[in-house]
N, C-alpha and C positions, 0 to 999 in steps of 0.2 A: 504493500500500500504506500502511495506517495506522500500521506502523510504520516502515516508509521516512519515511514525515512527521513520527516522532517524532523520528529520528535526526538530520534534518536541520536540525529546529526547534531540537534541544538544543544542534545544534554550532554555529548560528549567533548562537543566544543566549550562549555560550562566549565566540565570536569578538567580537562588540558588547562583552561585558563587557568583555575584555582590553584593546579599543581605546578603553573608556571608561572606564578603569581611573586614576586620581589619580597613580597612580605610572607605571605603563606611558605616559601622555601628556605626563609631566614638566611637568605644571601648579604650581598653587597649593602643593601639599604638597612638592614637591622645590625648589621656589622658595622660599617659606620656609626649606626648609632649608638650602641654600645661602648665602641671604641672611643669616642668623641664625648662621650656624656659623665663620666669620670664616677660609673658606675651606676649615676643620679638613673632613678626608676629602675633599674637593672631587676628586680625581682616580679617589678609589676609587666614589663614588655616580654619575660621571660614566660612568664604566666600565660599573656596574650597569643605568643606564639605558638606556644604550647598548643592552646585550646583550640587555633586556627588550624594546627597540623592534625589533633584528630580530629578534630570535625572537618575539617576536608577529605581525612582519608576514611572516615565515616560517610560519607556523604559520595563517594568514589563507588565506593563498596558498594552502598544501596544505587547508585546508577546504574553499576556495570548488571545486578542484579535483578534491577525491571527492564532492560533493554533487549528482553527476547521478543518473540512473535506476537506473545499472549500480551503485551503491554498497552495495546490500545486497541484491542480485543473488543473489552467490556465497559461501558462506560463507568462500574464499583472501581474496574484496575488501575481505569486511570485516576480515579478520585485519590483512592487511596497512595497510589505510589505517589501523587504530584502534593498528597500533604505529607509523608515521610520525607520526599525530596527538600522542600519547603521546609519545613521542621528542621532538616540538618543544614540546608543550606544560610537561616537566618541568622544564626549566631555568628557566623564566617562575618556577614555585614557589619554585624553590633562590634564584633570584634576588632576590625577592621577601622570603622571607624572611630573608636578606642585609643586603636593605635595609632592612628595618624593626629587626633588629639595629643597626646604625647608627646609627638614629634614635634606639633607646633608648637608648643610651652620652651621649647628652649630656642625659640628664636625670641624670646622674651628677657633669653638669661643676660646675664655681662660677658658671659665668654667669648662671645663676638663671633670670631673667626671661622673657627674648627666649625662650629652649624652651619656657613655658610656651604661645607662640604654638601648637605644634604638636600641642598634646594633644587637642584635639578631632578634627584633622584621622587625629590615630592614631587614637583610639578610631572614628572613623569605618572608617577605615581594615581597623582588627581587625575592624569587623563585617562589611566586604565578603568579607575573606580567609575569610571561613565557607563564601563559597560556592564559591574554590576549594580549599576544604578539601574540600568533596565531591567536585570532579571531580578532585583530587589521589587521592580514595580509585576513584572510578572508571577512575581512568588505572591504579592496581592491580590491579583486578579485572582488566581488559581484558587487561592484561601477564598475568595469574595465568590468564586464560581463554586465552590466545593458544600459553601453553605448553602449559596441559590439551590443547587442540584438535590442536599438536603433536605434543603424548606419545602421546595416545590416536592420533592416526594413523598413526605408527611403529609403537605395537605392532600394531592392526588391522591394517597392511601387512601385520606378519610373520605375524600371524592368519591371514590371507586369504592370503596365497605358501602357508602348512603344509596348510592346507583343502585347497586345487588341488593341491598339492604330490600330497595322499591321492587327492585325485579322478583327480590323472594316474597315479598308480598302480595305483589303482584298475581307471582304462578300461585300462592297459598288461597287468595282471591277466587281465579280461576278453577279453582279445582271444588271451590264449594259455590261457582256457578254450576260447573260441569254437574256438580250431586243436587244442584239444584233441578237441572234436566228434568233428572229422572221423574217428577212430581208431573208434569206436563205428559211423557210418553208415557207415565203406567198410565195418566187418566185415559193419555188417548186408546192405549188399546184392550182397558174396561167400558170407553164408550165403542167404539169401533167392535167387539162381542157385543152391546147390547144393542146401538143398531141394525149388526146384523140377524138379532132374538128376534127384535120389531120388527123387520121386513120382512120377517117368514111368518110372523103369526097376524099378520094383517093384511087386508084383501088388497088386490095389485093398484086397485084405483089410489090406495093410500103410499102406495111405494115412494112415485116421485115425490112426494113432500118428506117424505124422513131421508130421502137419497140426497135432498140438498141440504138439510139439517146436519146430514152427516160430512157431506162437502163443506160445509164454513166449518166444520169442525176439525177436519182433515187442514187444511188453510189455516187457522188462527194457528193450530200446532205447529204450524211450519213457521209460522212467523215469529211466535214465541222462542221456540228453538233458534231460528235465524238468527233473532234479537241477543241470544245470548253466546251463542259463538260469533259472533263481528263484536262484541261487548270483548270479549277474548284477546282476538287478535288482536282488536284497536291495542289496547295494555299492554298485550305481551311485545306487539312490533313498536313501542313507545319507548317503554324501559330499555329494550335490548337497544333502541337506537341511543338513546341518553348514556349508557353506558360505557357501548362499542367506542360513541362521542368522545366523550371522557377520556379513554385510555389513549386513543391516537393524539387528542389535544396535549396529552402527557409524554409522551413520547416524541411530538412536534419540538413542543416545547427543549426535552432533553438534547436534543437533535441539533437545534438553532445553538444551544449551551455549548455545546459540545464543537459545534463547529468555529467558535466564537474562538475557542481558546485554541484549537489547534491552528488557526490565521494569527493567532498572538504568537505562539511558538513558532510559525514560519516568519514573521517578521521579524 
């Protein structure tokens, strides 16, 4: 899928940045500062680094982990892996910007000189953070879509239980029309036996007046009857449509969600 390929391609290039990252590998630029800083923060930048290296290689691990077939599969797989991803990749930010906090405080100090070592290495610096400035904004989105996709599910549940909820009423309804029937057809064919009692014990000339007696009786049965099966259908093709409704509008909706984010991850 072509955007299975996008999704994979973004996180991996994510993953590359973070491990090639100035601060995250504790090169040249925390070396410097280290060197230069005459020990000042040494245990608090140490800390930082620290926590930046496992949670990048935490954050590594669970990429390389959701990046098979099944990753954007299902729309639960993507929920869940892009809030683990999320989850391990925000602290890398907090962190980050932390540390570059840090840095700037000692352009504040008297030592003058030696920090001005480090200003290129910043300004280099701020211009990488641009780019998790973006997947900082898409790690919000995904957070903001993961609860949309939540909310919107919970209500749809309770959408779809009230639908069926009508529909089982509904066929419950119907079933004690259907037993209602039966009151109409036994009359008719206790009257239909005793019209044909009548006809036989009464002279021919009286025939045709009980023959159409029994015609509007034959007739009203049918309409009765009629009246209660289209009472039927009307309800049951209502509810099933209201319902059917519901779940595609639910899945519409998931669909547009879903699509939204994966044009985020290709941009």
């Amino acid at each position: 899928m072509e955007n299975e390929s996008a999704v994979t391609c973004q996180l991996t290039n994510w993953a590359n940045y973070i491990f090639n990252h100035p601060v995250l590998k504790r090169t040249s630029l925390v070396e410097k500062f280290l060197s230069s800083s005459g020990k000042q923060h040494l245990k608090s930048v140490t800390k930082f680094a620290k926590e930046i290296e496992i949670t990048g290689f935490n954050t590594l691990n669970r990429i390389d982990h959701h990046l098979d077939k099944d990753f954007i599969t299902t729309c639960p797989t993507v929920i869940n892996s892009a809030k683990r991803i999320t989850k391990d990749i925000t602290p890398i930010f907090k962190s980050m910007d932390q540390l570059i906090k840090s840095f700037s405080l000692f352009g504040l100090t008297p030592y003058g000189k030696p920090y001005l070592n480090i200003a290129t290495s910043l300004y280099e610096l701020s211009q990488m953070l641009k780019i998790p400035e973006n997947l900082r904004q898409t790690s919000e989105k995904i957070n903001d879509w993961s609860i949309y996709v939540t909310k919107t599910s919970n209500e749809y549940t309770e959408r779809l239980s009230l639908e069926f909820s009508k529909l089982q009423d509904t066929l419950k309804f119907c079933k004690n029309l259907t037993d209602g029937i039966k009151g109409p057809l036994k009359a008719f064919d206790q009257n239909t036996k005793y019209y044909k009692a009548l006809v036989k014990s009464k002279p021919p000339e009286m025939h045709q007046k009980y023959y159409v007696k029994y015609s509007n009786m034959v007739i009203s049965t049918q309409c009765e009857v009629n009246i209660y099966y289209d009472t039927i259908s009307t309800l049951i093709i209502y509810d099933m449509k209201n319902w059917i409704t519901t779940k595609l509008k639910y899945h519409e909706e998931q669909c547009v969600k879903l699509n939204e984010l994966l044009d985020n991850f290709d941009n």
